[in-house]
C-alpha positions in Angstrom: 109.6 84.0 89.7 111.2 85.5 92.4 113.0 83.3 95.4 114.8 85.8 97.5 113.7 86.0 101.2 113.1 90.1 101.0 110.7 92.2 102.5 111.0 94.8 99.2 107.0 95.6 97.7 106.0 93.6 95.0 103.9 92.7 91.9 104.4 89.5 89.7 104.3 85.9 89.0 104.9 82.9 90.7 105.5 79.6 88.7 103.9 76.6 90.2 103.2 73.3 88.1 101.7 74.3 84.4 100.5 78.0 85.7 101.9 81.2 86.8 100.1 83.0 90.0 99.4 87.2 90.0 100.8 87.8 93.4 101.0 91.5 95.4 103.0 91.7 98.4 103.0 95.3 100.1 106.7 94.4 101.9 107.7 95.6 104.8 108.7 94.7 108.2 105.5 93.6 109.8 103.6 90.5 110.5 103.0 88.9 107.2 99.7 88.4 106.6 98.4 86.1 104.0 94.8 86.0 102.1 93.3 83.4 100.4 90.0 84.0 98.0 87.0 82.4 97.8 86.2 79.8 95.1 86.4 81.6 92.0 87.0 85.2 93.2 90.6 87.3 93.1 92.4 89.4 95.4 90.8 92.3 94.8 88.2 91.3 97.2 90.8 92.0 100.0 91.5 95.9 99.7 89.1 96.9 102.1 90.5 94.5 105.2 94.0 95.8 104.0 93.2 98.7 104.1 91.3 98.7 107.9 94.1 96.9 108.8 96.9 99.8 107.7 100.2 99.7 108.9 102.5 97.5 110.8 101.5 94.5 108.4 102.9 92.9 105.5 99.8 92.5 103.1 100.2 89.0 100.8 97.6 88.2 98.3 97.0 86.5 95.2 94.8 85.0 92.4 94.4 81.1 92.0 94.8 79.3 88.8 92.7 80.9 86.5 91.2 83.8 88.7 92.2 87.1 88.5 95.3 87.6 86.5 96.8 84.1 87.0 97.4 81.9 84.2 95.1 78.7 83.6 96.0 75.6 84.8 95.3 71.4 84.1 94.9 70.6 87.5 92.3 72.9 89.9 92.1 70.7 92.7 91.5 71.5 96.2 95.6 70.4 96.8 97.1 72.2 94.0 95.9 75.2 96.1 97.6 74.3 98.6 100.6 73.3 96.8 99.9 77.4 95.2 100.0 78.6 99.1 103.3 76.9 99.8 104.7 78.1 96.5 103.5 81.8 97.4 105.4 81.4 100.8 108.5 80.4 99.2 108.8 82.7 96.5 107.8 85.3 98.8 110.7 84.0 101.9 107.0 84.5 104.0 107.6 82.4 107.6 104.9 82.0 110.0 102.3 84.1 108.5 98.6 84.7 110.0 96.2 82.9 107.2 92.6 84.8 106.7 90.6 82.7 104.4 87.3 83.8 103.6 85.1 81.1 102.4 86.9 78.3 100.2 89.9 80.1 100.9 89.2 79.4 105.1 89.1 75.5 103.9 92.8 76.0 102.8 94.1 77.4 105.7 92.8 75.3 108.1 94.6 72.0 106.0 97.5 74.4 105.8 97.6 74.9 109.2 97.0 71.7 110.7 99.4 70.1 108.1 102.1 73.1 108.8 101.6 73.4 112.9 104.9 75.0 112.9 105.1 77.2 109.9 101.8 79.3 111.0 101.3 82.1 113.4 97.5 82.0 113.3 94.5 81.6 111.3 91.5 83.9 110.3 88.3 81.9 108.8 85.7 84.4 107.5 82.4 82.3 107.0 84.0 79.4 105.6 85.8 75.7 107.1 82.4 75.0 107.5 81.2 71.3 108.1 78.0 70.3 106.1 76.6 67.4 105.0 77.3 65.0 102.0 75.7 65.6 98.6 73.5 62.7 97.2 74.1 62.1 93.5 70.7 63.9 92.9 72.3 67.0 94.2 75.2 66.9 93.2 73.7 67.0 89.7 71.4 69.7 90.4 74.8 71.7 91.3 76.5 70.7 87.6 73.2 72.1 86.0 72.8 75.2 88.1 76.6 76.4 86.9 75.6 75.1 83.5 72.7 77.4 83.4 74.9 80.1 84.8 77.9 80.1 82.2 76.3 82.5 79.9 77.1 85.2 82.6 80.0 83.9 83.7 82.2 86.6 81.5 80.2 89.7 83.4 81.0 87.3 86.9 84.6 87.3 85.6 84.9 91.3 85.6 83.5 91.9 89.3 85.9 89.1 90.4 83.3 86.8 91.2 84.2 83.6 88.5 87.1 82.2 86.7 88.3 81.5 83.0 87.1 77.9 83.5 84.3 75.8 81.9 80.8 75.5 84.0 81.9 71.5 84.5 85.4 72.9 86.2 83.2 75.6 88.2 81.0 72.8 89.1 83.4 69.8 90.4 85.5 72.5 92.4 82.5 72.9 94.6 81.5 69.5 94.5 85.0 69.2 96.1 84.4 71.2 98.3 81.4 69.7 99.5 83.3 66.7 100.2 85.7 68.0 102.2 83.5 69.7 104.6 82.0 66.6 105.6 82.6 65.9 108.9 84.2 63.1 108.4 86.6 64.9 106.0 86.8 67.9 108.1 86.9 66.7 111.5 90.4 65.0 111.6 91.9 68.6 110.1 89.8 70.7 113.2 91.0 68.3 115.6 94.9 68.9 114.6 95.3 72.7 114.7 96.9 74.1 117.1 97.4 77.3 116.0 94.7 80.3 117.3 92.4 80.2 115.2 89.3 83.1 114.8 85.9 82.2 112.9 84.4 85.8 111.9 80.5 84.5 110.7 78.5 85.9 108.4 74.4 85.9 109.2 71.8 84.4 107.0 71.6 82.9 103.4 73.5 83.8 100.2 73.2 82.8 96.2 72.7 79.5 95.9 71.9 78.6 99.8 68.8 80.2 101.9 69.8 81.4 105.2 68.6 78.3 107.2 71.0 75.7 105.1 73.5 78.3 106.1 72.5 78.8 109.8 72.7 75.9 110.1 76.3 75.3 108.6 77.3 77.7 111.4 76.1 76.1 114.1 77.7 72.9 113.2 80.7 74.7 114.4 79.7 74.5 118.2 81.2 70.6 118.6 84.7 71.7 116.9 84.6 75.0 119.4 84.1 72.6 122.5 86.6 69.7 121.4 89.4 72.4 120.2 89.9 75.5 122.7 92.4 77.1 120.1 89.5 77.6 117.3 87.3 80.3 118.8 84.2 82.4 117.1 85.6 86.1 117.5 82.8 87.8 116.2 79.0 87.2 113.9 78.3 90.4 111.7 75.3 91.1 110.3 76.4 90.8 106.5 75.7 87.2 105.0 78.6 85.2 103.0 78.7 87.1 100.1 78.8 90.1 101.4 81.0 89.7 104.5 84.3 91.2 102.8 82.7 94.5 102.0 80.5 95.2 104.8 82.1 93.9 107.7 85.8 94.7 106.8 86.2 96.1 110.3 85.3 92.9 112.1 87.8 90.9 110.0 90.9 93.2 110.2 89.7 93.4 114.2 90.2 89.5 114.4 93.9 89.7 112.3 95.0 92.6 115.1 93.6 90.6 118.2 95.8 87.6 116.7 99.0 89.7 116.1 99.0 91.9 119.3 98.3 88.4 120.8 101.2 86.7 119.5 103.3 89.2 120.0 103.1 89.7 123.3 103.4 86.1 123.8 106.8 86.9 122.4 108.0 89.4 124.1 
């Protein structure tokens, strides 16, 4: 583990708890940018907004417990990824980064940014921080048997970055968890304490495992948090849907990072 504050290109670990996190940081002099994965996937699902991003940033990502090439884990709660965030941060010497969260991975950087007001620059939710509704039981054990009838492909899931070494009850509670905390009630006290600019980039239509009016609907739940908090704005809805939002509509993301960072930086000068 590395603790010195240096801007020098990187590929390692970082201990945290039990586990050890695969972590890439491009270096350099730029705003630090920092991206956090969906539920099970790993941080190869960033290249191409890196890459339509280009110069002039400092590019931070990493795997979670058990995703990617990170090392499992006891715990794979929602807050020991935020405790893996902060431990990034440090190792890394990263202040006052701009987040971009794409799905689960926008749920952790809102908490980290309304918990941190003064440690973030900005925040970048791609089709995710989305408030929903609460599970009844009868759903949530329709969720614990749909991941139980998926394991058996979980190993080809694993190789395209789409699942992680975990058992289909792990799988399962982490997006029961999530659940949860999208419920307004969870939700709405974390929306109502950022402060930082925040940009939603929306995907359009349905996805595996929810038809495109459950997640239409998701989206538009948004419109009360975008009239009670003027610093979360929508900055743009592409025409991929969730799953496919990272590949396809790269451009629209990285456009939402450089809006933030010009923005901020002229605030500065």
């Amino acid at each position: 583990m590395t603790t010195k504050h240096s801007a020098t290109a990187w590929t390692g670990m970082v201990s945290v708890d039990d586990t050890a996190l695969a972590v890439t940081d491009t270096g350099g002099t730029g705003t630090p940018v920092v991206y956090l994965n969906g539920s099970y996937a790993d941080q190869s699902h960033w290249r191409r907004v890196i890459t339509g991003l280009g110069g002039g940033y400092r590019h931070i990502t990493y795997d979670e417990r058990a995703r990617g090439k990170s090392k499992l884990s006891a715990d794979y709660s929602f807050e020991a990824c935020i405790r893996d965030l902060d431990a990034v941060l440090k190792a890394r010497g990263v202040e006052r980064p701009i987040l971009v969260g794409w799905s689960y991975g926008a749920l952790i950087a809102m908490h980290w940014a309304a918990r941190n007001p003064d440690r973030v620059q900005a925040v970048v939710s791609v089709d995710g921080a989305l408030p929903s509704e609460w599970l009844d039981e009868a759903t949530r054990e329709q969720v614990r048997t749909l991941f139980r009838r998926l394991s058996p492909v979980f190993p080809i899931a694993r190789r395209l970055g789409m699942a992680a070494r975990m058992s289909a009850v792990q799988h399962a509670e982490i997006n029961l968890e999530l659940n949860e905390l999208c419920a307004p009630a969870a939700l709405d006290p974390v929306f109502d304490q950022v402060t930082a600019p925040t940009r939603y980039v929306l995907g359009t239509g349905g996805n595996l495992g929810a038809d495109a009016k459950v997640m239409e609907q998701l989206r538009a739940n948004l419109d009360p948090v975008l009239a009670r908090n003027p610093n979360i704005r929508v900055s743009t809805k592409v025409a991929s849907n969730h799953s496919k939002i990272l590949r396809n509509d790269f451009r629209a993301v990285a456009d939402a990072v450089r809006e933030l960072a010009t923005t901020r930086a002229l605030q500065a000068a």
